[in-house]
Steps between C-alpha positions, in 0.01 A plus 500: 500500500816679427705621859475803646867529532501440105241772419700763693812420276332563232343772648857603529622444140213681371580838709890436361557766240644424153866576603440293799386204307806553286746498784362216660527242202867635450594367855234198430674411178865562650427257811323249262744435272828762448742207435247436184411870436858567365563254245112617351629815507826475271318303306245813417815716489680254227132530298494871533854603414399313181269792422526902490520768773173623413343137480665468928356875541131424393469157649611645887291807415201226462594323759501788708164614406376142614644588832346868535159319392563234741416192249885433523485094562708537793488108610659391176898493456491473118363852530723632766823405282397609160487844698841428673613411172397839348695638781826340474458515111489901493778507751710277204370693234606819651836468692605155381472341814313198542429421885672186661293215652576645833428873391109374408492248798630793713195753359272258513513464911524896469150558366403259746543733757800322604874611603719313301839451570755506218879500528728779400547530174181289406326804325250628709444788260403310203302299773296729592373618144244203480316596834453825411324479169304250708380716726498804249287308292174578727551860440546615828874566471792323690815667685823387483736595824836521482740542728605884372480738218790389308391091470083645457621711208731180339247255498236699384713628241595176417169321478260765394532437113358132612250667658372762224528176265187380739303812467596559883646840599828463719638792700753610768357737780788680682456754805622784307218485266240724514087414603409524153753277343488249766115476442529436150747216600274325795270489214697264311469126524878437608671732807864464599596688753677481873248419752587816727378692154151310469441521901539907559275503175237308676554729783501839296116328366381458829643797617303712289200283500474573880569862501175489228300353714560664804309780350167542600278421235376876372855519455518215296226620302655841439838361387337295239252768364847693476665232296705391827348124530634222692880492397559248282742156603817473346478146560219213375370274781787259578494148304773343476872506636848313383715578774875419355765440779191445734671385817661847501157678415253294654671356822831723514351824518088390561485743837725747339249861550389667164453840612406749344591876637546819430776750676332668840846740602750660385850275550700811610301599793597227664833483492562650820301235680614196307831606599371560882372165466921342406608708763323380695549100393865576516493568858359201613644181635449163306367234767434704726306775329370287249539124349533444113310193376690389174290245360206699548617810408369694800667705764281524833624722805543416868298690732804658611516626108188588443466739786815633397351598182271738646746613749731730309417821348415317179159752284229210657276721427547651212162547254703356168505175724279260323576228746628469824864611525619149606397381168723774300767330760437154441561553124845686512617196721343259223644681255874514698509155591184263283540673175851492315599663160608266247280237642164649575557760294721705281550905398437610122459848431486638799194239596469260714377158326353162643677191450306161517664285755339155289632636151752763536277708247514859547151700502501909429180510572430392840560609871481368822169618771496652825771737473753230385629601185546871625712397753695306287541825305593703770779219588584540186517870453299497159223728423191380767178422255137574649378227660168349354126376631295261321236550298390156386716149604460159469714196518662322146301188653196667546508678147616168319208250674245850359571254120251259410774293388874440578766326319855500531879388471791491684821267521492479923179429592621232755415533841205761437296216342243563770485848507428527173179283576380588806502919386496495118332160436770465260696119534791487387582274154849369443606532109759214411825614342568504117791371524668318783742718743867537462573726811731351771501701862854452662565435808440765772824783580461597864727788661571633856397905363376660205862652461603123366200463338527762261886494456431084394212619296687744293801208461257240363322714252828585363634185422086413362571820256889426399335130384282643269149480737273778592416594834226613708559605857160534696481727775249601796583869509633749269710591801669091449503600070680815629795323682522216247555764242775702736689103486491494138619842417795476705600144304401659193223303394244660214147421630122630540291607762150466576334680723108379451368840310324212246563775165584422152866586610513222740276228261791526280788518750346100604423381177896565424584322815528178338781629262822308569745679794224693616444609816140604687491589853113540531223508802274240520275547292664751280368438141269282551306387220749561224692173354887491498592331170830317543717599158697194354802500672363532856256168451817283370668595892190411667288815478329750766687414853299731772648528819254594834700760680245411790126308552235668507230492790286311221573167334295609181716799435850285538351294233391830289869555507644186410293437257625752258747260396424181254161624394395345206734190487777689522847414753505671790604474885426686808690535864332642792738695767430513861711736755414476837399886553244436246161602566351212456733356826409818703193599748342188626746264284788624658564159598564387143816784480662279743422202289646653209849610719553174616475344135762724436753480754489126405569550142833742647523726228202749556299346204281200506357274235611542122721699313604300237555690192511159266144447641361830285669342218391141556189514772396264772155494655599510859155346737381776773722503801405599868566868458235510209188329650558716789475799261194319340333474858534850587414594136174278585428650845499843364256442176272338811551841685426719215226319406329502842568897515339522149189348554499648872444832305322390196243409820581851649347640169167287408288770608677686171147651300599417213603120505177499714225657236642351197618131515563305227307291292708170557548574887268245757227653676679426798744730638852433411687307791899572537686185545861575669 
């Protein structure tokens, strides 16, 4: 008698559809055997690089038919790598680049549904070419994210002759494309594209899908006997999803609102008010009227303020109000004292434009709710936009889960290992380096102020460029690039800046940073995703040195930084600086600023730790002192915080109707517990 738990799995299997099937022996094969899967696999590539383009091209196009048919022998590996070998053979036969070990190991975990974790300069892009034929091959289509326009439009551009030597149709879908284009494009098998492109997409579908059905049905009826029908999706239902960089994407920015609006007023009518509403802020008293909360970001008043709001002759009640007039108040005191140009964000053309406080990357195309970014524009005294009400919104979490299957890659996964599982049901897969590490992080610089800091920043990198090395400085703000830049103009030092618009411009301003003597003061993040190729010279004197102008709140994006230097088996060192008016020593660690003072009244020159020139010529791995696993706690206790206040939302926003009515074909039939 066979078991009745038995018969309901396969029960279970039977209701799987093909592409379900398909997915499922991927990640079967992957957690079977991957250490084995590779060397099968460039052992079909070796057999099929013996034969013609057109020989690879009509073996994956049977292959693929197998799949679509679903009489693709998914439990055998012999099968799965004379496909992978197809794959990688193409991608030879096309650009002349045959994938490292690592590179297949890497896509293998990938099409398992799996983040994998490479190192800088391990080639995530040629990575991720495997995993997407895999999962174009069922002929539901695959998208690509990438972090922005420019890196979308590069490795599609790069990689789509390997694709069209498949039979698979690879595109780029940018927001400045038209409906019509960009459904000719979803069409495709392969998307690239930013993932704020693909999510107001989904949102312009549903959009209109709910404004046609929210007609009565005679009306429905009447459109379509008119030739009006149910508008037509850009998009296909979503399949599958490589999310490069996918810390940033996926954990980074996972409650970050897409919303979708449209303009409801006329900016200039309410300039009068908004300016009311500074007035106003100016007049009041800071602790007394109201308290400014920092680390949250927040200003709250007293009840002594908030009467005094409503006290003055202040237009409380005027009908262009479309919230109470202590709200048009609270945001011209955020906007005085929370929000700072240069930092939070910056003036071009007349414009104010958002600055992410994690990258440093500069977006056009967004503004702040609630009044907030008016009142910034009033501080300002730049032309006051219309503000805007949403039409359609979702979270990048919520749209992302929407995919029936999620891969990804990212160097600095560390620490979100069980985010990642506990949302995405994505773990996290370490890839092993090509070749072994040469970077060496120096011992720690620590300062009394940021004055020192910078001034000793500006000396070291000069004496790393007279040597013959290439520097990058990494920065927090473009407001710290700013001053940096003042220091070297006055000493008249030639160098670049970077202020995180990710453009062409900027790709090649960081690929040239490895030249020897030059000089890159950059944010965080600035670049990201674009290899710095060290010329001759600048390898024989030890290669990329980066130099950490100050920690970031997050341990992952120190090691982002650092790890722009000796990619690849090349030289390279890294020194972290530490001040103690930092941010990461204010708020609530305001006890570790005194740490950091008394370190350096004891060293009795105003600097602290290393600054020993011969060691950027010869380098010394210094061990982690007592200054740095502090940093590395509080670093720790604030992923833990953000985490928590993630998934505290993420539970905030189950009741979303569209995670709800369409779950995906690998979720549980359980509901999805949040682990903190």
């Amino acid at each position: 008698m066979i078991p009745r738990f038995t018969m309901g799995l396969a029960r279970k299997r039977d209701r799987m559809s093909i592409g379900d099937r398909y997915r499922v022996g991927v990640r079967e094969m992957v957690r079977r055997g991957c250490d084995e899967l590779t060397p099968l696999c460039e052992d079909a590539h070796d057999r099929w690089m013996g034969r013609s383009p057109h020989q690879v091209r009509d073996q994956f196009t049977m292959l693929r038919g197998q799949i679509v048919d679903g009489i693709f022998a998914t439990d055998d590996a012999s099968v799965w790598a004379d496909l992978a070998g197809c794959i990688t053979a193409a991608l030879q036969h096309t650009l002349g680049k045959r994938l490292y070990p690592t590179q297949i190991l890497a896509g293998w975990h990938i099409a398992a549904g799996r983040i994998a974790q490479m190192q800088t300069g391990e080639g995530k892009t040629l990575a991720c070419f495997l995993p997407a034929c895999l999962m174009a091959a069922t002929g539901r289509g695959v998208h690509v994210v990438c972090p922005n326009d420019y890196l979308a439009q590069r490795d599609a551009q790069l990689l789509s002759p390997a694709f069209a030597s498949l039979g698979l149709a690879c595109g780029v879908v940018l927001d400045d494309q038209d409906s019509a284009a960009k459904t000719d494009l979803y069409h495709g098998d392969v998307v690239y594209a930013p993932g704020a492109v693909l999510g107001f997409d989904y949102l312009r579908d549903r959009l209109a899908e709910t404004q046609w059905m929210r007609l009565g049905r005679s009306q429905r009826l009447a459109q379509s006997a008119m030739g009006h029908g149910r508008p037509p999706a850009m998009m296909r239902p979503l399949h599958a999803v490589i999310v490069d960089e996918a810390d940033h994407v996926l954990i980074d920015d996972a409650v970050s609102p897409l919303i979708l609006s449209q303009r409801r007023q006329v900016g200039r009518q309410l300039d009068d008010l908004l300016m009311s509403a500074r007035r106003a802020a100016m007049r009041m008293q800071s602790d007394i009227d109201y308290v400014v909360r920092q680390e949250d970001r927040q200003v709250e008043f007293t009840a002594d303020g908030f009467h005094r709001v409503y006290a003055d002759q202040w237009p409380v009640d005027d009908a262009r109000l479309k919230r109470p007039w202590h709200d048009y108040v609270r945001a011209a005191l955020l906007a005085q004292h929370v929000f700072q140009r240069d930092r939070d964000y910056v003036i071009q053309d007349q414009t104010v434009q958002i600055v992410d406080r994690s990258t440093g990357r500069i977006f056009a195309d967004r503004s702040w709710s609630g009044g907030i970014h008016q009142a910034v524009e009033a501080k300002e005294g730049v032309p006051v936009t219309a503000e805007t009400e949403s039409a359609s919104q979702t979270t990048r979490q919520a749209f992302f889960r929407r995919y029936q299957w999620i891969g990804g890659m990212t160097g600095t996964s560390d620490g979100c290992q069980r985010e990642f599982a506990s949302v995405y049901r994505c773990c996290v897969q370490t890839i092993p380096l090509r070749l072994a590490s040469r970077r060496c992080v120096l011992a720690d610089a620590i300062f009394a102020d940021q004055d020192a800091k910078f001034q000793w920043i500006v000396d070291e990198a000069m004496h790393a460029s007279r040597i013959g090395r290439a520097v990058l400085i990494g920065t927090l703000s473009i407001e710290q690039s700013l001053a940096i830049s003042q220091l070297f103009d006055r000493c008249g030092v030639r160098h670049q800046v970077l202020s995180g618009i990710q453009d062409r411009g900027e790709a090649e301003i960081i690929a040239d940073a490895g030249q020897s003597g030059a000089v890159t003061v950059a944010t965080s993040l600035a670049g990201r995703g674009t290899d710095i190729a060290l010329d001759a010279t600048t390898r024989q004197r030890g290669g990329l040195h980066v130099i950490v102008c100050e920690h970031h709140r997050l341990a992952r994006v120190d090691r982002q930084l650092i790890g722009r230097c000796a990619r690849g088996g090349d030289p390279g060192t890294a020194r972290f600086c530490l001040a103690a008016d930092d941010g990461i020593a204010q708020g609530r660690n305001d006890w570790f600023g005194g740490l950091i003072r008394g370190h350096v009244r004891s060293a009795g020159n105003g600097v602290a730790g290393s600054h020993d020139h011969g060691a950027l010529v010869h380098p010394v791995d210094v061990p982690p002192g007592q200054l740095r696993q502090h940093v590395l706690d509080i670093q720790q206790n604030q992923q833990r915080n953000e985490t928590a206040a993630r998934l505290a939302m993420m539970r905030q926003h189950q009741v979303d109707q569209a995670w709800q009515t369409s779950r995906p074909a690998w979720q549980p039939d359980s509901e999805l517990s949040f682990q903190g």
